[in-house]
C-alpha positions as CSV (number, residue, x, y, z in Angstrom):
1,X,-23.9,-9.3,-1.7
2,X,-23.4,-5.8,-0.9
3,X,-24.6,-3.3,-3.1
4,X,-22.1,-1.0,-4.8
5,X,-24.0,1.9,-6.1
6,X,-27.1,4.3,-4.4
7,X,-30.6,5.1,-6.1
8,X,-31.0,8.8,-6.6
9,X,-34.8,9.7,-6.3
10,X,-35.0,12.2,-9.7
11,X,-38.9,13.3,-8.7
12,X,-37.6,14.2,-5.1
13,X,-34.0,16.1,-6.2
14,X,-36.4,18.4,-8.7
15,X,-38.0,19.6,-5.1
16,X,-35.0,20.7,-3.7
17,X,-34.0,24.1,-3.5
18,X,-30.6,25.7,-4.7
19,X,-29.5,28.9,-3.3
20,X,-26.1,28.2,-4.4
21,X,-26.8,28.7,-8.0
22,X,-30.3,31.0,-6.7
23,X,-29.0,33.6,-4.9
24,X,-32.3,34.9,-4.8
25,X,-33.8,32.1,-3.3
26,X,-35.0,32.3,0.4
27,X,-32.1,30.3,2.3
28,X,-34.5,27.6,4.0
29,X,-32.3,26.6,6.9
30,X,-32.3,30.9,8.1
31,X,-36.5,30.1,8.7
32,X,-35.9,27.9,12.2
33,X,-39.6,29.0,13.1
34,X,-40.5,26.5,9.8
35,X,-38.0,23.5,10.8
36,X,-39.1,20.4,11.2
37,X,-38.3,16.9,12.4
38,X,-35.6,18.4,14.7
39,X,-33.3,15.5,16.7
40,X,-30.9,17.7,18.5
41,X,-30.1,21.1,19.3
42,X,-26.8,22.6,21.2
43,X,-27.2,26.2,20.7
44,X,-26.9,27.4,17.1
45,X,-26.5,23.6,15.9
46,X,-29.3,22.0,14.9
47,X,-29.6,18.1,13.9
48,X,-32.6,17.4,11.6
49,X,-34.1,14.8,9.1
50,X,-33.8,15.9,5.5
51,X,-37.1,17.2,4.4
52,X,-35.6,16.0,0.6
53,X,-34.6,12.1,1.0
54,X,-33.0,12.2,-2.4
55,X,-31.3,8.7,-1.5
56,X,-32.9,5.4,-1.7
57,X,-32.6,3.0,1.0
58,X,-31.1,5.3,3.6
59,X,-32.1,7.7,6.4
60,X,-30.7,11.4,5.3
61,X,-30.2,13.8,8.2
62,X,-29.0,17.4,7.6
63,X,-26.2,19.1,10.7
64,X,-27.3,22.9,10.5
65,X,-23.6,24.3,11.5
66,X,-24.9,27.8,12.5
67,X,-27.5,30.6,12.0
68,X,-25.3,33.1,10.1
69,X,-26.2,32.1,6.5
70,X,-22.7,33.5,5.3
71,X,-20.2,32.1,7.9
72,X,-18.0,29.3,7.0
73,X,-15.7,26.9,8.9
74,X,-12.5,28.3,7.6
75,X,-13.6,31.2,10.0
76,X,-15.6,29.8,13.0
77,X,-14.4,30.9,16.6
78,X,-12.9,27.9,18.6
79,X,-15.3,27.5,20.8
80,X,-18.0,26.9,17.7
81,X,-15.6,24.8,16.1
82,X,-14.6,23.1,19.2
83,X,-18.5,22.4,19.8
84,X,-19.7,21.9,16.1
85,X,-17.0,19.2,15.7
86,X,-17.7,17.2,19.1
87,X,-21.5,17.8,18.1
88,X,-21.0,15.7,14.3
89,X,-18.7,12.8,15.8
90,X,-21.3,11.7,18.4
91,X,-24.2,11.5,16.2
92,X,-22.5,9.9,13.7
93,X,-20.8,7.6,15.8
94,X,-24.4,6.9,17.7
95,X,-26.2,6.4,14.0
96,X,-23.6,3.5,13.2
97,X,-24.9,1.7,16.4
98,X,-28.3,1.1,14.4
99,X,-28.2,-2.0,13.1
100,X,-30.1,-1.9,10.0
101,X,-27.2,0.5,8.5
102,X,-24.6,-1.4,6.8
103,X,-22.6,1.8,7.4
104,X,-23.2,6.1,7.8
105,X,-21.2,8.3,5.7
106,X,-20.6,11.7,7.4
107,X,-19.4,14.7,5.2
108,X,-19.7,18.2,3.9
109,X,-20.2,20.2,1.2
110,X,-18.9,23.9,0.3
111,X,-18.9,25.8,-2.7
112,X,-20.9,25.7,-6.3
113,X,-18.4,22.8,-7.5
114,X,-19.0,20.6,-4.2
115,X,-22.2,18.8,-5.5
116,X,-23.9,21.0,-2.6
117,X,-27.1,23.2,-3.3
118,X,-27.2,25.2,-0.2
119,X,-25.2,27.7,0.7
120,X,-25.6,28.6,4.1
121,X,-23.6,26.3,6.4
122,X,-24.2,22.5,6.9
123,X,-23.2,18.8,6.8
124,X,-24.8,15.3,6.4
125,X,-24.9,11.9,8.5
126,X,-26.9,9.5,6.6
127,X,-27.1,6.1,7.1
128,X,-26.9,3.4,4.4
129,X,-29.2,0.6,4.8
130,X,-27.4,-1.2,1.7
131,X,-23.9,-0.3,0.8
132,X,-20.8,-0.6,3.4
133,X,-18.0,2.5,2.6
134,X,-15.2,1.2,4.3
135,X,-14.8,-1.5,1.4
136,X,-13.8,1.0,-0.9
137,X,-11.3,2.3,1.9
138,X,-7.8,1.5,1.6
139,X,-4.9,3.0,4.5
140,X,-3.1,4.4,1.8
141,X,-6.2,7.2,1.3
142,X,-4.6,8.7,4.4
143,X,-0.9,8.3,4.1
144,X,0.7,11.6,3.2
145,X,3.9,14.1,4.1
146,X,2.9,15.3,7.8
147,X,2.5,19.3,8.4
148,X,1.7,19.0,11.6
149,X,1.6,16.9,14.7
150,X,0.6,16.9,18.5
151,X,-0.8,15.0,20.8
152,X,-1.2,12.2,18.6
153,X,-3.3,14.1,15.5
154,X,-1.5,13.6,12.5
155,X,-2.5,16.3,9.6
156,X,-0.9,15.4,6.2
157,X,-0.9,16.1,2.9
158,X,-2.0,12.9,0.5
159,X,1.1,11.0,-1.3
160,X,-1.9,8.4,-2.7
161,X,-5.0,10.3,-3.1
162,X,-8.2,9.3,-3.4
163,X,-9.2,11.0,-6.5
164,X,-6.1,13.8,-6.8
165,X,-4.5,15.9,-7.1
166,X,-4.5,17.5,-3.3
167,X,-6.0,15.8,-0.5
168,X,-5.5,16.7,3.1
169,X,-5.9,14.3,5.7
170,X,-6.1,14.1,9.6
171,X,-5.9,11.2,11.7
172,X,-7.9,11.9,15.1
173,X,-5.5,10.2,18.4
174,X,-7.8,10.8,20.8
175,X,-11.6,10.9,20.9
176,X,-11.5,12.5,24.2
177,X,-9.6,15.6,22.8
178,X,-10.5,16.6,19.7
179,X,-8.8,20.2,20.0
180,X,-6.0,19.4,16.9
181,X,-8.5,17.6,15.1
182,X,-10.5,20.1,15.0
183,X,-8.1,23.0,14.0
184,X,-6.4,20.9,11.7
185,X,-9.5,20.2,9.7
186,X,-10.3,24.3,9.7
187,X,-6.6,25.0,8.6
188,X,-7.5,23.2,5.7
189,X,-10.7,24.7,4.8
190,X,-8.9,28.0,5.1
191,X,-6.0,26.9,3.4
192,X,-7.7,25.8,0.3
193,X,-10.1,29.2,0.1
194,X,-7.6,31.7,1.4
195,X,-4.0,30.5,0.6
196,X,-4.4,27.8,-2.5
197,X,-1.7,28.9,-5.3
198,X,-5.0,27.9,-7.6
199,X,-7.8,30.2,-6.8
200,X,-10.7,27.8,-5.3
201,X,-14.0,28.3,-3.7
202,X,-15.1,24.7,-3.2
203,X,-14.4,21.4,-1.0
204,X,-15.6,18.6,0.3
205,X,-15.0,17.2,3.9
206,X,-15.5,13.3,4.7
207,X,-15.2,11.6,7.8
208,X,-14.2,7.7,7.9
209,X,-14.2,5.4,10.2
210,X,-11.2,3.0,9.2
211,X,-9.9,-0.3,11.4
212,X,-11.2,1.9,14.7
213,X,-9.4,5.0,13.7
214,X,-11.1,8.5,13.0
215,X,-9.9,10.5,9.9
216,X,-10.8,14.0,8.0
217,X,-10.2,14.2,4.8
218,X,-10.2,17.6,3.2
219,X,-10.1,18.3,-0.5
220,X,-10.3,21.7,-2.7
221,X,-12.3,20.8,-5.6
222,X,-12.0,22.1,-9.4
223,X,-13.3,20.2,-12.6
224,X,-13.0,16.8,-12.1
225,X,-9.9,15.3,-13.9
226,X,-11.7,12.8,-17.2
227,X,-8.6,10.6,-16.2
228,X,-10.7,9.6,-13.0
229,X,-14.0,10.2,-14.6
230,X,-12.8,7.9,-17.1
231,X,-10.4,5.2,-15.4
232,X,-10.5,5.6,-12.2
233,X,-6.9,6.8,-12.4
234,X,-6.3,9.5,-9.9
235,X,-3.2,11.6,-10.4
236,X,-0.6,13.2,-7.5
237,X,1.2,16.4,-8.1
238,X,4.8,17.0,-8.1
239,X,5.1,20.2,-5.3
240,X,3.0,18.4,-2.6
241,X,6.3,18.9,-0.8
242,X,6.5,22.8,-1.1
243,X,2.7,23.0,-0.5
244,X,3.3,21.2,3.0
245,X,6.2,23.5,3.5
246,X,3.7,26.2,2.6
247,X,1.3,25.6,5.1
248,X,3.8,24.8,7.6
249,X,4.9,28.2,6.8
250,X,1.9,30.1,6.9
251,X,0.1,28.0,10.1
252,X,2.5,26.5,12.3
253,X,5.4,28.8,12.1
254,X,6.9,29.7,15.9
């Protein structure tokens, strides 16, 4: 039987450092010369093991998006995002050819209410010897009101989200041509820091793999609601229509 829930090393997490909360702390991803267990490297973007393996039963890598400590997707040039994009699908998608994983979750953390503890720039492919994601996966989790379409990307906003209240979601059409996928998923990011009607300086970005289709899924996060702590209940707004029509408005206008 599959597993359902990870072991979280406590002895290893008291290592780690936090310069989210530190802002003291020396960032340790801005010392390259001290790097270690490096995998790939395309310029600026580095691919390394986690030198803090917090998770049991699973092999933690860390996707150093850039060397400027204080840059941010919501504001990377095209070319970077373009390249920092194509760089995180194809060693994600190569890590689920190892067998031993019963599936690799690929995501990222921003902000001091994202579950992150550093600050500068960076995602996370790690591969889960034990527990398979896509069970608790359901099409609905994408299905939204569209903002935006081309080429076969879809970017909507969540009619059944995961955990509520706004999710954004985009559905990749072609892995050859990531362009929309891409800017869709840094629309997001900027919407939520720059444009939210509720101020918010966090969010989380997961990748799924679901029945051979690519998604993004982009959400601003506050305190948790205790209905979903509690019951599992999540909870959909009532203007999800004006905030598509809102960032229709202030992205895709012609």
């Amino acid at each position: 039987m599959t597993k359902t829930h990870l072991s979280f090393n406590t002895g290893i997490g008291q290592q780690k450092p936090n310069s989210i909360r530190n802002k003291e702390q020396s960032c340790p991803f801005c010392a390259k010369e001290q790097l270690t267990d490096i995998l790939a490297v395309d310029g600026s973007i580095i691919l390394l093991k986690n030198k803090y393996p917090v998770l049991e039963h699973t092999y933690q890598t860390v996707l150093i998006e850039t060397d400027e400590c204080d840059g941010e997707l919501s504001t990377y040039s095209a070319d970077h995002l373009m390249k920092l994009i194509r760089f995180g699908l194809t060693h994600w998608l190569e890590m689920m050819k190892e067998v031993e994983f019963q599936s690799v979750i690929f995501f990222k953390n921003h902000g001091p209410l994202s579950g992150g503890t550093i600050a500068h720039p960076h995602m996370q492919i790690i591969g889960l010897n034990e527990i398979d994601y896509t069970e608790k996966v359901e099409a609905s989790d994408f299905e939204g009101l569209i903002i935006s379409e081309n080429q076969g990307t879809v970017f909507s906003i969540s009619t059944a989200p995961r955990v509520g209240f706004y999710e954004f979601n985009v559905k990749l059409g072609d892995i050859q041509d990531i362009t929309f996928f891409a800017k869709y998923i840094q629309t997001a990011a900027h919407y939520i820091l720059h444009s939210f009607p509720f101020k918010c300086s966090s969010y989380n970005l997961f990748f799924y793999l679901y029945e051979d289709e690519i998604y993004a899924k982009m959400i601003p996060r506050f305190i948790t609601t205790p209905l979903f702590i509690g019951y599992l209940i999540p909870q959909v707004p009532n203007n999800i229509e004006w905030m598509k029509k809102d960032v229709q408005e202030k992205y895709f206008r012609n």
